[in-house]
N, C-alpha and C positions, 0 to 999 in steps of 0.2 A: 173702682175701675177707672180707666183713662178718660181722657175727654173724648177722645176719638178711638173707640172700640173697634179693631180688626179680630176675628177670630177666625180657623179655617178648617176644612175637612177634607183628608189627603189620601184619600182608597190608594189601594198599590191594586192594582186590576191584571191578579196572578189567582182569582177566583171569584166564585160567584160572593158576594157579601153575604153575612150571615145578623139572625138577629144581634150579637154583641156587639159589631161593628153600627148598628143601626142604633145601640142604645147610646153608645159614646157621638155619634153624629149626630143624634138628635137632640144630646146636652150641649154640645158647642152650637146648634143652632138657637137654642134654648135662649143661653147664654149673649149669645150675640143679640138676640130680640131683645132682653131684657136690660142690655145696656142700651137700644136706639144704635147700635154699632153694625159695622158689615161681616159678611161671613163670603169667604172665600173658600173656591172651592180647585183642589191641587190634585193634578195626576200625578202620581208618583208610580212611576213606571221606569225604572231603570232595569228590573230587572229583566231582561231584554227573553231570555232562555223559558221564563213561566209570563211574563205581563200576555194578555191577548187584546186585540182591537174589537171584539165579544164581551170581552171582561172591562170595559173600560165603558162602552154602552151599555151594555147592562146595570152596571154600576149607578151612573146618571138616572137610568130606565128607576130604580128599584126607592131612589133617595126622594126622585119626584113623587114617588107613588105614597112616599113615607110621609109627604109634605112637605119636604123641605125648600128653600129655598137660596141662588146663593146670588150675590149680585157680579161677582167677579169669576171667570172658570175658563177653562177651553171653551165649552159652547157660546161662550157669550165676548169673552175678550177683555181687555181690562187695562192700567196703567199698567200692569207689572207683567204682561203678556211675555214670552210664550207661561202656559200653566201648566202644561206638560212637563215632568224631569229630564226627557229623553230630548227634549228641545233645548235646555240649558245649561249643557256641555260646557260651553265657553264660559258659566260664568263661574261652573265649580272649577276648573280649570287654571283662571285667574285666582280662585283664592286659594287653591293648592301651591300656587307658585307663591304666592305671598308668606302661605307658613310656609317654604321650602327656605325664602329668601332668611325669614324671620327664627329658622332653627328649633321650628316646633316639629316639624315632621323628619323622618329619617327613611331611608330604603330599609325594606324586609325580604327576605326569600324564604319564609314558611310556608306551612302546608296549603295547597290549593284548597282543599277543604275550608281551613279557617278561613282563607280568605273572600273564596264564595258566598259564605252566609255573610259577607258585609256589606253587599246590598238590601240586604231585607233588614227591616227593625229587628233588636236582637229581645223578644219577649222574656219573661224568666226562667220558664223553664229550659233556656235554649242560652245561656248567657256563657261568653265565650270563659277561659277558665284565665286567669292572671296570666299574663306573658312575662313569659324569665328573662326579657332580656335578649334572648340571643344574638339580634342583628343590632341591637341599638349603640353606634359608635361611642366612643370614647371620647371624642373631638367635635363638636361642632364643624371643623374644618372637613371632615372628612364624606361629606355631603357633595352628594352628586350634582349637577345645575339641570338636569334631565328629571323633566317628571314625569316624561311619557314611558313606557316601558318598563318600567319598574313599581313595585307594590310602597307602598308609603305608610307609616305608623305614625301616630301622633305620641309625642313624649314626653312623658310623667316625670320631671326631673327630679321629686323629691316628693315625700309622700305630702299631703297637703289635707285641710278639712275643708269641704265645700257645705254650702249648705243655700237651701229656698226654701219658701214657704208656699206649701201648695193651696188651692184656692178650696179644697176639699178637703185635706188631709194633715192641714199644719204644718210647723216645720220639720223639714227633712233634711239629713244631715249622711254622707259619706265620705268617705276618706279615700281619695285618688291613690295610687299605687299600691291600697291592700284590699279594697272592696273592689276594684276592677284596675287592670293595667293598664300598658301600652293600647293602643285599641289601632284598628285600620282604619285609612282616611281616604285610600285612593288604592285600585288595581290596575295593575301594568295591563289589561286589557281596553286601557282607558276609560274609567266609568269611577267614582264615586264610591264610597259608600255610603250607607242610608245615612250613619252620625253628620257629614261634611253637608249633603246633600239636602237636608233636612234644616239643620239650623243655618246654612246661607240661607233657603230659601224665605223662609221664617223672618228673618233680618232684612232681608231685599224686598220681601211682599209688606214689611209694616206691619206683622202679626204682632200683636200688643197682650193674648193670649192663646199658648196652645193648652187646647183639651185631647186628651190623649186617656189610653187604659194604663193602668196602678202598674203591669208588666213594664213599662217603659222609665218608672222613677230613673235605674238606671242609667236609662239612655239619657236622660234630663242632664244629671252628671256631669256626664261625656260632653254633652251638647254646650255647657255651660262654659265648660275648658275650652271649646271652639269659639266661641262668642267673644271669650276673651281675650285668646290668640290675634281673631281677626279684630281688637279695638272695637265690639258691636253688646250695645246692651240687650240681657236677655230678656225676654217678654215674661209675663206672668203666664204659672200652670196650672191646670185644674187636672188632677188625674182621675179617673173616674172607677168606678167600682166595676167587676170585670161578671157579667153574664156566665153562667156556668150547667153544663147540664144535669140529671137528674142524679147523676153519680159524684157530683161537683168537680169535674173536667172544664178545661175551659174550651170554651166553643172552638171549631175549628173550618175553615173553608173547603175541605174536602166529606164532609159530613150535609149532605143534602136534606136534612130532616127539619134542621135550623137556617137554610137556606133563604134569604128574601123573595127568592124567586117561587120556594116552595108557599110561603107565605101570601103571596099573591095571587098564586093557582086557588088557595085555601079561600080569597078574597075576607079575609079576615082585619076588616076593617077598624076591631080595636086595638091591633100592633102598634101603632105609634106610641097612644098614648100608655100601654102597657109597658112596654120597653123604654120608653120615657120617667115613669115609676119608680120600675126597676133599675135605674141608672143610676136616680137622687137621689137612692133609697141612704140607710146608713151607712156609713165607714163597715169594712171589713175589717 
């Protein structure tokens, strides 16, 4: 691991958190002890329509209650302040403009649908389906200077082999333009989505590892093509093994059974380390 260990825990505060979310935050807090490193803690709340100012305290409420601890966050402040997504507008902003200048990103007019789920991390079972193409110019030249107002895609100019080694899982290996396409990077309602939004932040806060769930390899991907776009090295992964209920579903925020909050009515003081167990159990 590095000399100077940053790792971070990023709730989207669009529900109440559930035990799966508490098993992956409580390995990247794990993790960051065990290197003597920090843990940072990220609101991610762009999604303006579900985040709540309820879901974002309780969130804090439910992680302290788990043990954990982070040295950097909204509550407390930090070099890399604001830690809210919904506060740093200007900076995804600026790196929109830079792949705009740079002819990574192009305008899109597809469905509002797809484009709405490109605030939220896109899990696996929810993973957008290859895009054909449709708006993606022919010319470099043909790119707008305007990035306000219009939807933005990022572009796969040729298929390519990516590959990292996860800190769990080994190496992992996808092929850009036939395991996922074109992807969004930005909506004409001015907002981000989670892939831009995510690894700026990641890059800008010094995160040296993200720990994340196995759903997200994916998004790792994506992420890795932005990093590179914007001339920024990516950090080390550890993806983590995904919590699942008795039918092996995977956990979900609208399901209050698995709830933290229900967890803590229960006062069931050996959650932590339970869900901790179960996180660093074996590879799936």
């Amino acid at each position: 691991m590095p000399a100077t260990y940053r790792g971070r825990i990023a709730p989207s505060p669009t529900g109440f958190l559930h035990a799966g979310h508490a098993a992956t935050f409580l390995t990247a807090a794990a993790r960051a002890h065990a290197a003597h490193g920090q843990l940072i803690y990220r609101n991610d709340d762009l999604d303006q329509e579900r985040c709540r100012p309820e879901f974002t305290t309780a969130a804090m409420e439910d992680l302290r209650w788990l043990g954990l601890d982070w040295q950097e966050g909204p509550d407390l402040g930090g070099p890399h302040s604001p830690y809210a997504q919904s506060e740093r507008l200007a900076f995804y902003l600026d790196a929109s403009e830079f792949l705009r200048q740079q002819r990574w990103i192009y305008p899109c007019s597809c469905s509002r649908r797809e484009v709405a789920s490109a605030l939220s991390a896109p899990h696996a079972i929810d993973e957008e389906p290859i895009y054909p193409g449709t708006c993606r110019p022919s010319q470099p030249t043909e790119f707008p200077s305007a990035t306000r107002g219009v939807n933005w895609r990022f572009r796969i100019l040729h298929p390519q082999q990516l590959f990292f080694t996860d800190g769990l899982r080994g190496p992992q290996s996808a092929v850009a333009g036939r395991d996922f396409g074109d992807f969004l990077v930005w909506r004409r309602d001015g907002f981000p989505s989670y892939q831009l939004a995510s690894a700026l932040d990641d890059s800008l806060m010094g995160i040296t590892e993200v720990v994340r769930g196995a759903d997200l390899i994916t998004s790792t991907f994506r992420q890795i093509l932005i990093w590179r776009a914007l001339e920024q090295v990516a950090p080390a992964f550890y993806h983590c093994n995904l919590l699942t209920d008795a039918a092996g579903k995977r956990l979900a925020k609208r399901d209050k059974k698995h709830a933290l909050r229900t967890l803590r009515e229960q006062e069931t003081r050996d959650w932590p380390s339970i869900l901790l167990t179960k996180s660093l159990a074996s590879r799936r």
